[in-house]
N, C-alpha and C positions, 0 to 999 in steps of 0.2 A: 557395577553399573555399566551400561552399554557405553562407547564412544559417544559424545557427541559435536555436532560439525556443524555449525552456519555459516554462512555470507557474512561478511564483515559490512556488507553495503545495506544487510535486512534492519529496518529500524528496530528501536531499542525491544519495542511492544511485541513486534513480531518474533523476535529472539528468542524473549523471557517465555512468549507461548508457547514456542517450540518446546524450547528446555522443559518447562514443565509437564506438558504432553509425553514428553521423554520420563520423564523421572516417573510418570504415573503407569507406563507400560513396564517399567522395571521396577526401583526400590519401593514405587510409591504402593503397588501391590502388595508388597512386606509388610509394608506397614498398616496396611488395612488387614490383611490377614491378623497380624500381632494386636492391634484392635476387638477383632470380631474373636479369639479367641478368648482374651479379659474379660470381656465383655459376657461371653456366654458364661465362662467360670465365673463372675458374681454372680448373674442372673440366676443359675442353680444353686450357689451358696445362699444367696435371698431367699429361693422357694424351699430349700432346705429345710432352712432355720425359722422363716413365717409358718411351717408345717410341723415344727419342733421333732423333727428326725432327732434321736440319737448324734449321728455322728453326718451333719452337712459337708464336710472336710470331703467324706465319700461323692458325692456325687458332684462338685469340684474336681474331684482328680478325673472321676470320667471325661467331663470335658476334655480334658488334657491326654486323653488317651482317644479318644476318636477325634479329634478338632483336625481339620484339614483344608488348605486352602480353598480346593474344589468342593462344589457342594455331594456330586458323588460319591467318593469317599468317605464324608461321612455318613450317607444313611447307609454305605455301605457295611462300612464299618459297625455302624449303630444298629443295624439288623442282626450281623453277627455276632457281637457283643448281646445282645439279649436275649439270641437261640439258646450260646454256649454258656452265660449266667443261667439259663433257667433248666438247662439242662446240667451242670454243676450243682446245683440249688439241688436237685429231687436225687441225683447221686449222696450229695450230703447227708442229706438229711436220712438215706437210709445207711448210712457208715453210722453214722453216731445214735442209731436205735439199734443196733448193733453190738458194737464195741464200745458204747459212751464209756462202760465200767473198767474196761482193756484198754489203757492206753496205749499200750506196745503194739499189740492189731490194730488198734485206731490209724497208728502212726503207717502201721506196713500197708495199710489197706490202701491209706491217701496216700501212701508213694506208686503204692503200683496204679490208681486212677487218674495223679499226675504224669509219671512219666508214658501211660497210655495215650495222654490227651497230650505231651510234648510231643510225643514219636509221630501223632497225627498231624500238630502242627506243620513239621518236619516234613511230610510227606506230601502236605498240600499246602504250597509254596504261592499261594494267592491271597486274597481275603477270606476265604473260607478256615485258610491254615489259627485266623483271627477266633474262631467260631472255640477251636482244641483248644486255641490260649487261656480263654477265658470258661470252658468248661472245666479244666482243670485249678486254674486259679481262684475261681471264685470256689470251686471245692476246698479250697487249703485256706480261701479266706473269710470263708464262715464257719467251716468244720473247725480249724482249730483252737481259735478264739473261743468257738461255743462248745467245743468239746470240755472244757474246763467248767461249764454251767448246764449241764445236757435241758433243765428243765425250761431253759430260755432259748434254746437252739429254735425254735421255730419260729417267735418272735423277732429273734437276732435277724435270722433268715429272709422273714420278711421286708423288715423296714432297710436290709440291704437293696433288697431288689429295690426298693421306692426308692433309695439313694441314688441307685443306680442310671434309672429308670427316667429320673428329673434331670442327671446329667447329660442323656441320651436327647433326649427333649428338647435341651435349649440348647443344646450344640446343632442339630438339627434347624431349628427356627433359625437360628441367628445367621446361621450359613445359608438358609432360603433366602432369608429377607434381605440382611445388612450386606451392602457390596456385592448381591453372589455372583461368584466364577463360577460356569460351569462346566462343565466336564465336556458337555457335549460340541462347545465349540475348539475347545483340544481337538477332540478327536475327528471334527472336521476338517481342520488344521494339518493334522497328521496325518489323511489320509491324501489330502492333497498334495502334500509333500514328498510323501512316499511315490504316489503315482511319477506325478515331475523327474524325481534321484532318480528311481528305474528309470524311465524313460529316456532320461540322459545320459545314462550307464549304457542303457544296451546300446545306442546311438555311437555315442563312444567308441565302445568296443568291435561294432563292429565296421566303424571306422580305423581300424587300427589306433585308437589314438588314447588306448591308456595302456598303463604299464604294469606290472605287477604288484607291486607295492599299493598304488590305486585300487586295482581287482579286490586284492584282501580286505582294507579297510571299506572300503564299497559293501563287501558281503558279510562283514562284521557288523558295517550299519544298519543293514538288513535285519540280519535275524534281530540285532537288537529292538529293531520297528517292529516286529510281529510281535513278538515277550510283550515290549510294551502297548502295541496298539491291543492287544487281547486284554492285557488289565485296566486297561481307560475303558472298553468297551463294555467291560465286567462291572465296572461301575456305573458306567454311565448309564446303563439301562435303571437304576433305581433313583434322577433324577428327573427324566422328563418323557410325555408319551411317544416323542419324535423319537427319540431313542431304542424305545421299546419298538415301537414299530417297525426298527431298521435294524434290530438286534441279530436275525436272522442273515440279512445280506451282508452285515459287515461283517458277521464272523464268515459266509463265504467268500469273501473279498479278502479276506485272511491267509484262507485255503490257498485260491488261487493263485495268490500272489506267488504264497511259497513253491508253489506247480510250477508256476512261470519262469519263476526265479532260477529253478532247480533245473528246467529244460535248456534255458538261456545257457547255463554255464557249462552240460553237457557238449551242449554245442559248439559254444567259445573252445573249449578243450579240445574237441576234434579238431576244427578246424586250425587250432596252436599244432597240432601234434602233424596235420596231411601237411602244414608250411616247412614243419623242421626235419621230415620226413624226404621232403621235395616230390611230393605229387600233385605238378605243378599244373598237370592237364586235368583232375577234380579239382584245383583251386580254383582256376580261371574259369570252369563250367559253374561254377558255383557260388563266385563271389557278383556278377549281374543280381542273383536274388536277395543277397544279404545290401544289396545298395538299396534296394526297392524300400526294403522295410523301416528305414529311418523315417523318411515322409509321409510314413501311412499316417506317426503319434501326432501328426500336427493338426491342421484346423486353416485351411486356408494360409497355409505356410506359418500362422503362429499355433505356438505349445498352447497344449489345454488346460485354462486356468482352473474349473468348472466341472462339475461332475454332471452337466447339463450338457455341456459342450462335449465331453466325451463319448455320447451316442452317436456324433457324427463320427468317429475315431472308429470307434467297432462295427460301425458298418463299412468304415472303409476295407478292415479287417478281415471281417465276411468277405468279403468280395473278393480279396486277393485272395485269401486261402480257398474261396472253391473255384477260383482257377488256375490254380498252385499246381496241382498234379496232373493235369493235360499239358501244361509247359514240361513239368519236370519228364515225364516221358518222353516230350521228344527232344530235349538237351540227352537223355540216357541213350536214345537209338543214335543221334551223332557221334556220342561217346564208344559206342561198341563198334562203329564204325573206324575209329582212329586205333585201338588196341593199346593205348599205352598210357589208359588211365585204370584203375581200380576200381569196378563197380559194384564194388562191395563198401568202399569208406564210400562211394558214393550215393549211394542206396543209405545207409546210414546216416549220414548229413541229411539227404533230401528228409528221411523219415523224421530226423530229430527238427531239424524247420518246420517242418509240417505239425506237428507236436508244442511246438513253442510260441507258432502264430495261433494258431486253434487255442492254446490254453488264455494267449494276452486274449485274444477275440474275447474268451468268457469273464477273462481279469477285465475288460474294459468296457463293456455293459454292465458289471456288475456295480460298478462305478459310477456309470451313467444312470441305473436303476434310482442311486439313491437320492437323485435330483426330486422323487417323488416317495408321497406316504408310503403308498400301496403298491405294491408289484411282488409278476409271480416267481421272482428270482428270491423271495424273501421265505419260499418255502425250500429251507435247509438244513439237513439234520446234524449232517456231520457239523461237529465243534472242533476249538482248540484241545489238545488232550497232550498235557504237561508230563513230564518223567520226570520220577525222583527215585532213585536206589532205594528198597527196601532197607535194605544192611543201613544204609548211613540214616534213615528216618529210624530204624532202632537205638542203635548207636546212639543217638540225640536222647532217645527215652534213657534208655541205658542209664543215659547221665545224669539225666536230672533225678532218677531215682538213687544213685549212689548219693547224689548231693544231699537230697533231702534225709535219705537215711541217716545218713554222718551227720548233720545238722538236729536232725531230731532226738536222735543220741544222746546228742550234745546239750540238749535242752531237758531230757530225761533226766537226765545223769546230774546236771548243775543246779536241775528248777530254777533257770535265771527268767526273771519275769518277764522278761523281752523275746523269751523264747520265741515265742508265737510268730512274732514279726519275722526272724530269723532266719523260719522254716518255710511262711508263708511268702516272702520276700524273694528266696531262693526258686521256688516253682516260679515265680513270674519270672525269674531272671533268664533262667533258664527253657524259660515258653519261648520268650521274647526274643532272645537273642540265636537260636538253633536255627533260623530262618535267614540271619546273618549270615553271609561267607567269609565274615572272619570274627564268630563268636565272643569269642576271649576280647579281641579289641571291642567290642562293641559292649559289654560287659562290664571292661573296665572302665572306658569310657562313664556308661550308666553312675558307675562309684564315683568317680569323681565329680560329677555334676549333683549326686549324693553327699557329697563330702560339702562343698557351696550351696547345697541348698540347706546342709545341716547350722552351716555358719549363719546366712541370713537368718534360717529361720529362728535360730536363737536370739539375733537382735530382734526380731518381729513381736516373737513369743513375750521375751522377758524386759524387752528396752520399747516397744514403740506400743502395742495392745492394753498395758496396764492404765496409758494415758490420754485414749480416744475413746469417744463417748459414739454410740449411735452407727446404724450402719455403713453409712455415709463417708465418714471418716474412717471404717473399715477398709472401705473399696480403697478409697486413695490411699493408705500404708498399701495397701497390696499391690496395688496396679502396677508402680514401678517393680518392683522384685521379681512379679510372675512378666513382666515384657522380658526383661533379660533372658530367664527361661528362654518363653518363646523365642526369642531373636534369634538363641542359639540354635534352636530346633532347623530356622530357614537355613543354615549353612551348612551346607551336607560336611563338611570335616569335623563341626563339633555337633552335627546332631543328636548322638548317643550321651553327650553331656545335658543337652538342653532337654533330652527325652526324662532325664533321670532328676535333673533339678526340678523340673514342673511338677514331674507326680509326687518325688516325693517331699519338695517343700508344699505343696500341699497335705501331704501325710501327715508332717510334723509341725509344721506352724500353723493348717487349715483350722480356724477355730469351729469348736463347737457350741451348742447352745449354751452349757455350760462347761468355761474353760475351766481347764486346772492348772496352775502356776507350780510342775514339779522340775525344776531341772534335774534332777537324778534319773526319773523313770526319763525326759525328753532325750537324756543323753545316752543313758543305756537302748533307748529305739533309736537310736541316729546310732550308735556304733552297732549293733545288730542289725541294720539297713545294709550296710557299709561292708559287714563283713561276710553276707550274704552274697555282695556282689563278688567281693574278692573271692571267697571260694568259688561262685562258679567262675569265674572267670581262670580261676587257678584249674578249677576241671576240665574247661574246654582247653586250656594248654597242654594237658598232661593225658587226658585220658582218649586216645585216639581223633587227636586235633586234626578238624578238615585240612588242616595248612600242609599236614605231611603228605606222601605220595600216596597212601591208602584209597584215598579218597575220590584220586584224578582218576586212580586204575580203573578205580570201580564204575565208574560217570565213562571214562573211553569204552570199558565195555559195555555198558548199556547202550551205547551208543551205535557202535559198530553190530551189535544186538537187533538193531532195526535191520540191516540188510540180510543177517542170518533169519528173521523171523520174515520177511519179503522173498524169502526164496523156497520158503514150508507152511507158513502163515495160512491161516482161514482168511481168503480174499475180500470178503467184506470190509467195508470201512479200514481196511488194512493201510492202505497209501497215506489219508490223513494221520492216520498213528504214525509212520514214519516219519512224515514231514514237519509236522508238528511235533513230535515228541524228540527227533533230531536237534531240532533249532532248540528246543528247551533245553536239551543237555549241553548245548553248545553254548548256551548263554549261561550255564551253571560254570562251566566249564572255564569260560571267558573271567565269569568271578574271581574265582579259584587263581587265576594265571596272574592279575593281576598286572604289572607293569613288564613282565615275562613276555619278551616279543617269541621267544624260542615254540613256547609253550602254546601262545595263542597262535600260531602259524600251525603248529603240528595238530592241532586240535583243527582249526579251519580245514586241514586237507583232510585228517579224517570225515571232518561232519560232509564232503561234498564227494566221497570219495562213497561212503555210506548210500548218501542221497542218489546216486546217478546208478550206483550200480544197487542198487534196491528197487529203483525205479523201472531202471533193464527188467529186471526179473520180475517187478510185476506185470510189464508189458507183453512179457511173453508167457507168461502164465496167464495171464487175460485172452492174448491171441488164441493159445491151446483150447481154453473152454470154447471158443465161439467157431470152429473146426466143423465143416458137415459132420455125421454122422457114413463114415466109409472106411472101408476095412484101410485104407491107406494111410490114414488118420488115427486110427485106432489106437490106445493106447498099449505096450506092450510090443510096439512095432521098433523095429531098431534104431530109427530116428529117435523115438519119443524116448525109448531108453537113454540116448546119449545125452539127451536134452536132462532128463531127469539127474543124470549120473554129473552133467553141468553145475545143473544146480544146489545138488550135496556137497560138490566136492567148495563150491564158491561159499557156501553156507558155514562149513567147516573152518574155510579161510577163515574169516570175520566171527568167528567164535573163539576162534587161537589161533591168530597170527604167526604162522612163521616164515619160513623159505623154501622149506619142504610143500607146504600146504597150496601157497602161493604156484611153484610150480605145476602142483596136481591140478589149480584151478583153471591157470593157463591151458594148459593139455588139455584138461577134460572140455572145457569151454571149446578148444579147436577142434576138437574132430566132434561137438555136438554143430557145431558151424557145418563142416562138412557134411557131417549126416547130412543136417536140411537140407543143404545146398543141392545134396544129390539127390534127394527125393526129389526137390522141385524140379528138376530140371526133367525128371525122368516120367511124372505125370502132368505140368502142363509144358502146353506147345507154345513155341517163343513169343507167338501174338497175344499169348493169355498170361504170360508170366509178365508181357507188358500191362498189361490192363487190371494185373493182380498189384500193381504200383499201389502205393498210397494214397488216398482219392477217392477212390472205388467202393472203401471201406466203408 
């Protein structure tokens, strides 16, 4: 719970208000959450069982597998959940017309359409990854129950889906109706927060007044704000039309940020590097512009609260940057006048300002846009676009199909009548947990909150159900058992306890219409629950666990991958794939490192090291295309050779790293400098090479 502080002098009344006001911003939301999710898992237990399904238990646990504070989340969830059921559903159902007679193909067929549908999960690392979970799960949890009856498989199949289906339904309502939180004021929240940090960062910094240690977790904060402001966004379009409406500009306001962000710190770096340098006659031409910019983010001397109020910001924006490059020109003719400044880190600074006011200008409308429904900054195509290593999205399949093989074996070979669970237990475990950066715990985790919900629900089962009459009395034995569940779910350290208690004491203690009082079969599905999780958990240890260095190599090279494909790359949409798929790796990456300061630094310099010098080279691969059409220009000219032989040799760096390569890069980089240098100088004349300044363009 948050601090809380009053006046000793506020009367009692006013106190007690406060506090409670307090506890309702923080725990008191737990608790309405913990609420609204009971509440939905009877409500579907009720239409279950007034509907006389089979097995109501089913569509209870769904509750407990999409319930989510936010109301987005869960129709997001709830949407995906019903694609990958109904698409698992029509895979089933042709496996077991099939092989119903072959159990041993039966079994290989739904390992390989499991670990295909894990390996996708794996791969796409959002709600959609939700979609592969439950296409492969609900393959393993109708096929292989109904593979044992092939001529009820389709029956089975159906009044799944309606189990399913009721659970989706009232988790949905409950979360529109009762208390809803929704998404969309999150994400208004966050964007203005976002706007603010940066705003305060760059102000900062190019006041001299942060320090390194600062810089890093600053841009740690960052990418973390994109990763997240893209999956609040991803949902939040499926609760309200406002949302949908602004779905376009916020994912450009995503974009741009990362542009902004990315120019910013190129600049900062130069600017670090001309001070330790000592080139002190570009610092002093150059720091009058960097004062200016602080006072542009403000609003009549205060910061802008408002994405309303932000329109006056980006115009103030516009205005300086189109008169940015007639000043900067003539600070550059003073300069050529003294001789003993660099007008080359000159020209480069002036260009990277120019570059990083022009992109906040568009970060800062884009912002102000969304003060309103409709506007034409909402038509945008580029998106967020995630990376995820092939290799390690196999790898995930890989595993869950060794699991389920060896487990299916194992139920072959024994016919223990729990098989089923065993087999079927282990794909989910294994869906569920490969999207985790640290599987195995998350895994085991699951087992142990399996292991307490196998205890309750033994007392539920065999001590408290025998002696209550009516549904009534149902809900209340349940209601305390499944809060605890939930409780644990709100604390992110035992959430994979509280994920694993919910569903599966609903599995084992969730009554049905008509119960059966066996403790032998309850106990043999509670240790076949149990020991499902333990092997997979024992496979994500043992069988090329993310945790070892495999993993990181592979994620740094993908990484550094964006600047090799920014310097050969088909130019389209190429920059947002960098930028975006950068920070995605860098937030994988950030997982991975954990409490690892070594790691998450080395990883930070890569991902800005990528970013700036990926960005360079689409800069001037963009310049090259837009070049008249003159033999001077041409390509195949000896400049343009140098330029290209730049960009192989920089490309090769960042595809394998060494010291050898590294040097090639330098070199080839300097004498493509040179080249141009000498070409400009030699067709235009000094008044045009001024006018050819940045500005112009």
């Amino acid at each position: 719970m948050q601090a809380f502080t009053s006046s000793p002098s506020q009367p009692a009344g006013e106190r007690l208000c406060a506090a409670l006001s307090d506890w309702a911003r923080t725990d008191g939301l737990v608790w309405i959450y913990i609420f609204k999710a009971i509440a939905a898992a009877l409500l579907a237990l009720g239409i279950a069982m007034k509907l006389d399904l089979p097995q109501p238990r089913t569509a209870m646990t769904t509750v407990f597998i999409v319930m989510q504070p936010q109301s987005g989340p869960v129709f997001a969830k709830s949407f995906y959940r019903i694609c990958g059921t109904l698409v698992g559903l029509v895979v089933m159902l042709a496996l077991i017309g099939l092989f119903a007679q072959q159990p041993e193909l039966f079994i290989v067929s739904t390992v390989l359409w499991v670990g295909l549908c894990t390996a996708g999960a794996a791969r796409n690392r959002n709600l959609r990854s939700y979609g592969f979970v439950l296409a492969g799960y609900t393959a393993a949890l109708i096929g292989i129950p109904a593979s044992q009856h092939p001529d009820t498989a389709f029956m089975s199949a159906m009044t799944r889906v309606a189990e399913i289906s009721i659970g989706i339904l009232c988790s949905g309502f409950v979360s529109a109706v009762v208390f809803p939180q929704y998404t969309g004021a999150l994400l208004r929240s966050s964007v203005r927060r976002r706007f603010s940090s940066f705003v305060d960062y760059v102000s900062a910094a190019l006041a001299g007044r942060i320090d390194r240690s600062h810089i890093e977790a600053s841009n740690a904060r960052f990418v973390a704000d994109v990763v997240g402001l893209e999956a609040i966004r991803s949902t939040a379009v499926f609760e309200s039309p406002d949302s949908r409406m602004r779905a376009g500009r916020l994912a450009r306001l995503n974009n741009e940020f990362m542009t902004a962000s990315t120019r910013f710190h190129a600049l900062h770096q130069l600017m670090n590097r001309l001070r330790a340098d000592g080139c002190a006659a570009t610092v002093v031409a150059l720091e009058p512009y960097f004062r200016e910019i602080a006072p542009l983010f403000a609003k009549a001397g205060e910061p802008v609260l408002t994405a309303a109020d932000a329109s006056h910001v980006s115009k103030q924006l516009d205005d300086y940057c189109s008169t940015l490059p007639r000043r900067v020109r003539a600070t550059r003719v003073e300069l050529e006048t003294q001789g003993d400044a660099n007008l080359l880190d000159f020209d480069t600074a002036t260009e990277l300002l120019y570059r990083f006011v022009h992109e906040m200008t568009e970060y800062t409308a884009t912002y102000a846009s969304l003060a309103v429904d409709a506007h034409s900054r909402e038509k945008w195509i580029a998106r967020y676009v995630p990376k995820t290593n092939s290799i390690a999205a196999g790898v995930a399949g890989v595993r869950a199909a060794v699991v389920m093989t060896l487990l299916g074996a194992f139920w072959i070979a024994t016919a223990w009548p729990s098989g089923t669970n065993l087999v079927l237990n282990a794909a989910a475990t294994c869906a569920l947990a490969s999207s985790s950066p640290q599987p195995s715990r998350m895994a085991t985790q699951m087992a142990i909150g399996t292991v307490l919900a196998s205890v309750v629900g033994m007392v539920l089962t065999f001590g408290v159900f025998p002696h209550i009459d009516g549904f009534a009395m149902l809900c209340v034995a349940l209601a305390p058992a499944l809060a605890f569940g939930v409780f644990l779910t709100t604390r992110p350290k035992y959430a994979g306890c509280g994920v694993g208690y919910c569903i599966f004491l609903c599995f084992l203690a969730g009554p049905d219409n008509v119960v059966q009082y066996n403790p032998g079969s309850y106990m043999n599905d509670a240790i076949a629950l149990v020991a499902s999780m333990a092997v997979s958990a024992l496979a994500f240890a043992v069988l090329l666990p993310p945790s070892t260095p495999w993993l990181r190599e592979r994620l740094l090279a993908d990484l550094r991958g964006g600047a090799a494909q920014a310097c050969r790359g088909r130019l389209r949409g190429l920059r947002n794939r960098l930028e975006s798929g950068a920070r995605d790796l860098m937030f994988q990456l950030s997982a991975l490192a954990g409490n690892n300061e070594t790691q998450r630094r080395d990883t930070l310099r890569w991902l800005f090291s990528t970013l700036e010098v990926g960005n360079a080279a689409l800069d001037l691969r963009h310049e090259l295309t837009s070049l008249p059409s003159e033999p001077h220009y041409a390509p195949g000219t000896a400049w343009r050779v140098a330029i290209d032989a730049a960009l192989e040799a920089v490309s090769a760096l960042f595809d394998r790293p060494s010291e050898a390569r590294y040097r090639d890069a330098l070199a080839a980089t300097a004498r493509a400098i040179d080249a141009s240098q000498t070409v400009l100088q030699g067709i235009w004349k000094p008044d045009a090479t001024s006018a050819a300044q940045r500005g112009d363009m």
